[in-house]
N, C-alpha and C positions, 0 to 999 in steps of 0.2 A: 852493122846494119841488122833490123829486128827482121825474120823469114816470117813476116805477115800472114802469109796460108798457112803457117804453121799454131800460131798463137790463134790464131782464128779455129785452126780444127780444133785445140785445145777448147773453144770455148764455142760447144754447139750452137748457144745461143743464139750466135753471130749467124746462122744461117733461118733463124725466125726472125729477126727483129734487126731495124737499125738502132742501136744503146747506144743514146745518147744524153745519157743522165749517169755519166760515169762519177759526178762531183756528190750526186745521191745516193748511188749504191751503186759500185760496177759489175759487171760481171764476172765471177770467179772462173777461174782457169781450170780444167779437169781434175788436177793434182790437188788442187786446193779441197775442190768438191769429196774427190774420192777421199781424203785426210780425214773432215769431217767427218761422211758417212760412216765412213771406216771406225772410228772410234765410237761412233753413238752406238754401231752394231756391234761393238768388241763389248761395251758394256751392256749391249742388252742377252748379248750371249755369257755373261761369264761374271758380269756384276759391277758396277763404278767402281770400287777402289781397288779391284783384282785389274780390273782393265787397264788404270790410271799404275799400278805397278810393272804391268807389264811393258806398256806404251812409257816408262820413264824417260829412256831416252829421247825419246822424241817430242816427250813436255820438256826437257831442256833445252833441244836445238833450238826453240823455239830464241833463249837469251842471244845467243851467240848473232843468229840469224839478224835481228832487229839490229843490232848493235853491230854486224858489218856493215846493212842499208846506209847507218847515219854515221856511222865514224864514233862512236862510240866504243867501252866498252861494255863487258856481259852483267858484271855488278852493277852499272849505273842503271840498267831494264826492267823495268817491273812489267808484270801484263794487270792489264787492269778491264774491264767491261766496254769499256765504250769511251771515246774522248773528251766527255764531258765530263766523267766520272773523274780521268785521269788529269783533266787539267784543274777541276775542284781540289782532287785529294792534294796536289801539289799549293795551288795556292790559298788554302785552308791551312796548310803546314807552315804558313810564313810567320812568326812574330811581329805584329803588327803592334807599333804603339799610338799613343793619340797624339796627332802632329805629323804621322809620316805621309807622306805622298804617294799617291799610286798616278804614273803616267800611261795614258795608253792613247787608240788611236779614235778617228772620225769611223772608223768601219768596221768596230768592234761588235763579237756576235754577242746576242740578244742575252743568253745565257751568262756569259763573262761580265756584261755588264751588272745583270741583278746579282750575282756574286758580289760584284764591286759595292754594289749599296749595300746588303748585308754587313761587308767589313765597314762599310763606316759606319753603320749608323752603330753597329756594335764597339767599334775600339776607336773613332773619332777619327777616323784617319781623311783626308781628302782626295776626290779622283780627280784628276786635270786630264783634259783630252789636248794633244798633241795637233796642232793642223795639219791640214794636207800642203806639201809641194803645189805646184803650177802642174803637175802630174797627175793629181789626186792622190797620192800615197802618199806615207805620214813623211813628213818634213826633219829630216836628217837636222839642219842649224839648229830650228825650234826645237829639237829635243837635246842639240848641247847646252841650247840658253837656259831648260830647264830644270837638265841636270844641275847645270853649274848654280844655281839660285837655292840648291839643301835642298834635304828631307825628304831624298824621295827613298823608299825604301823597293819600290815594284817599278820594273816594265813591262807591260805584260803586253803583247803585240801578235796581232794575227798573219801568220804570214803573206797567205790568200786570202783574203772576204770570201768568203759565201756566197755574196750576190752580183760578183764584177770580177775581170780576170785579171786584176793588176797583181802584184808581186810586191810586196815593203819590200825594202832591203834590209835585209833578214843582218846581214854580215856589218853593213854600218851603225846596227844600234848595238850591236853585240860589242861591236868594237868600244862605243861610247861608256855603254855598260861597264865593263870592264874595265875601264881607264877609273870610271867615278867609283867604282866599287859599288854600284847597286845590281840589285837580282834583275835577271831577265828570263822569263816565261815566254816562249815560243809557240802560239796555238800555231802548230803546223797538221789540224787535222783536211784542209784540202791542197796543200803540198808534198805530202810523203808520198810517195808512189808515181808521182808524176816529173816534180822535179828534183834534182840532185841534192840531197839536204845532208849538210855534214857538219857536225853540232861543234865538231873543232876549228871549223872558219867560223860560222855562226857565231862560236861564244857564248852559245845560251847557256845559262844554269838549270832549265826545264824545259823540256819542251813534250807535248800531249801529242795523241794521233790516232786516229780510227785505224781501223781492219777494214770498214767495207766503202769507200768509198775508191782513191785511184790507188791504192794496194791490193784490192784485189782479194780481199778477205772476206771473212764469213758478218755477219751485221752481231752486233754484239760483244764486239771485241776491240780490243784496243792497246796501248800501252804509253806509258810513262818514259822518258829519261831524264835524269837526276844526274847531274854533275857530282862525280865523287867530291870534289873538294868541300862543297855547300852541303852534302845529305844530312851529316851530322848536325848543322844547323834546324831545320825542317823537322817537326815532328807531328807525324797523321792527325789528325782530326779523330779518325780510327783505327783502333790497336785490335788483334788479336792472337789468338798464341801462334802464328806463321812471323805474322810482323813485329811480335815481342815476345819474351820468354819472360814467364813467370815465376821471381826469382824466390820471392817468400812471402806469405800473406800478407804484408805490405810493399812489394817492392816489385818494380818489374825493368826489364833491360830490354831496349829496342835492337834491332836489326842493325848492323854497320852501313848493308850495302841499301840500292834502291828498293829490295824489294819489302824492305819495311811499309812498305804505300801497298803489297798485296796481301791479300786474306786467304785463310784454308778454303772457304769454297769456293769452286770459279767453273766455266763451260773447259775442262780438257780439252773437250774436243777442237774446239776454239782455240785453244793456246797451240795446239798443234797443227794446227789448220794456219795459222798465224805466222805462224814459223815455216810453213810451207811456201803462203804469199809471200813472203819477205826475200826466202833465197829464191823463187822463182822469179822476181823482180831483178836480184841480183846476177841471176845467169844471164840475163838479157842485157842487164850495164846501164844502170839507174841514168846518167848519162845520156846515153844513143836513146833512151825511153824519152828524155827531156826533151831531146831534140825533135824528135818525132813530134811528140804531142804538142809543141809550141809550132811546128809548123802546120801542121793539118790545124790548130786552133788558126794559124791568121789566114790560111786559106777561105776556111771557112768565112772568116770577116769581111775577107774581099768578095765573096761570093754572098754576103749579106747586104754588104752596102749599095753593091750593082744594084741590088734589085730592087723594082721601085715598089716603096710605103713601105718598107724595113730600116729602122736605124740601129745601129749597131751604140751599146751604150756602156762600153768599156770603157776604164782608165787606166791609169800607170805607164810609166816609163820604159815598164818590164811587165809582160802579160803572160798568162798562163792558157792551159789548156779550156779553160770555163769562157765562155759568151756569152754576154748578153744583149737580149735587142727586142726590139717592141714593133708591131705591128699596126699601119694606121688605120682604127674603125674599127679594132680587134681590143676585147681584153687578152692580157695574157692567158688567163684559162681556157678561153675560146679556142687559141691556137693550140695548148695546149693537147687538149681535149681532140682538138681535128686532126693534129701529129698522130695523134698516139691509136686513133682510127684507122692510121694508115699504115700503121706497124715503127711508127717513128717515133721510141721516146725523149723526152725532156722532162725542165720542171717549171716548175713558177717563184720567182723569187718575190719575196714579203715585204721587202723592207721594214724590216722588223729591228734593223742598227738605228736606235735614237740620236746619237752622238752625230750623226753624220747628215748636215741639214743638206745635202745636193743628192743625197740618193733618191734614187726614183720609186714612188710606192710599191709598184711590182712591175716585174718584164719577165720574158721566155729567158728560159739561160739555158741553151745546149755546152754541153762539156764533154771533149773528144777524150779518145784515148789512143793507145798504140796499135789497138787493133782494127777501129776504126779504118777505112777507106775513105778515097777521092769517092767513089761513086755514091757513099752511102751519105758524103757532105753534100753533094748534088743531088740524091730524093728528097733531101732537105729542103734547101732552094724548091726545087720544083716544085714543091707542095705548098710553098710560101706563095709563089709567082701571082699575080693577075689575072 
């Protein structure tokens, strides 16, 4: 069980504000904060690469850390800037030829997709989107049908939306993946931190992930992981002498492990702040975290839906800590904007997934977390009410 008033004093913030935009940015934990700090002032006292030698060890806990979170290991870890960054550098390293298929889903973010037209319109490749379940999440049979009909070379699957609290089933496409012998990429950047993600049920060959959203990290930061068996297949978009070694003016040799996908400069401070979120996550039991934030997210729902001109406009079979729901006579900004007067934040969701013709253009989407309270899902409510 998580000691609530505990992770709460960690995170002073909790006594200014009710944060409830943990799926946007959440609020870092003391440890994490003072990590950063710590490092930004070690190098203004003493210089970047003196700092980054002294702090070595702790730029390393970083691999180990990420990589007990998700059941990985420390060679499959790279850190990378942000999960956008990390889910590009991975699927920019795929060899694509013209004729392969890339499968993904109806609630694919905005980003992954214009990637996806890049690759075709450069190497001919086709993207098929996957349908939804009776759930709204992407549809387990339609994607054995499509495997089994060739050519697909990508899965590439988010495991949360951004704009809805469903859950794919992260472990049945992996499984299918796997059986066919195609790659599967994991956007798990609004699942890690929140729910229990372990890339040896999963199955994924890659999976991307922020620092600041429900990990608990600094905004900026991120990281990769690369399936040892596939890294050697995979090779960056961009090389430099950390991610390859320069063997003679003609000739250069990559990196074995993941971190052939990282470069010589990057925020320190971040990778060690990173690695601070990650086992602070891990003292708590990723787990007992899940449980939490999935119940305080359906509390919340039931206390959305009572209330009258609120519809609560979630899907899936399996939900997460994010909600959403819309307001009647209200845009979402509106509300918005009125929360966040009242010391209550959220965010507004865009609908900005093309692929996905039943999402809704925008709505409110509050997103709990661990530290979160009953009480502070009730100023909510009440500030909706009539």
């Amino acid at each position: 069980m998580i000691d609530v008033e505990k992770v709460r004093r960690d995170t002073p913030a909790c006594e200014r504000v009710t944060h409830l935009n943990n799926a946007g940015a959440a609020l870092a934990p003391q440890p994490v904060v003072d990590a950063l700090t710590g490092h930004i002032e070690l190098e203004a006292t003493i210089g970047g690469y003196e700092a980054a030698e002294r702090a070595a060890a702790s730029v390393e806990r970083f691999y180990p850390a990420v990589a007990e979170l998700i059941g990985a290991r420390p060679d499959e870890i790279a850190y990378v800037e942000n999960a956008t960054r990390a889910w590009d550098l991975a699927f920019f390293a795929i060899p694509f030829r013209r004729g392969d298929r890339i499968l993904t889903t109806t609630s694919e973010y905005a980003s992954n997709g214009i990637a996806f037209r890049q690759v075709a319109q450069r190497h001919g490749v086709r993207v098929d989107v996957v349908p939804d379940d009776e759930h709204g999440q992407i549809s387990v049979d339609a994607l054995a049908v499509e495997l089994e009909r060739g050519d697909v070379r990508l899965v590439a699957v988010n495991h949360v939306p951004t704009h809805n609290g469903l859950v794919n089933p992260a472990a049945d496409i992996g499984r299918l993946c796997r059986a066919a012998g195609v790659l599967f990429l994991l956007d798990a950047c609004q699942s890690v931190g929140q729910l229990a993600v372990d890339v040896a049920e999963v199955q994924c060959d890659m999976l991307s992930a922020t620092g600041r959203k429900f990990l608990r990290g600094p905004r900026g930061t991120g990281f990769l992981y690369v399936r040892r068996d596939v890294v050697s297949d995979l090779e960056p978009p961009m090389l430099d002498l950390v991610s390859a070694t320069w063997t003679s003016p003609d000739t250069y040799e990559i990196r074995s492990d993941a971190r052939r996908f990282e470069n010589f400069e990057r925020n320190m401070a971040g990778q060690i702040a990173l690695g601070v979120a990650a086992d602070y996550a891990s003292a708590l039991g990723i787990e007992v975290i899940e449980q939490r934030v999935t119940r305080l997210a359906a509390d919340l729902r039931e206390r959305l839906t009572a209330t009258p001109g609120v519809a609560v406009r979630d899907r899936g079979a399996q939900r997460c800590g994010i909600v959403a729901f819309t307001v009647d006579g209200s845009e979402p900004e509106q509300v918005r904007d009125m929360l966040r007067g009242r010391g209550i934040n959220v965010s507004v969701t865009h609908g900005s997934e093309l692929y996905d013709r039943n999402a809704l253009p925008r709505a409110v989407r509050a997103s709990v977390h661990y530290y979160n309270t009953e009480n502070e899902l009730d100023r909510l409510v009440n500030a909706l009410a009539p």
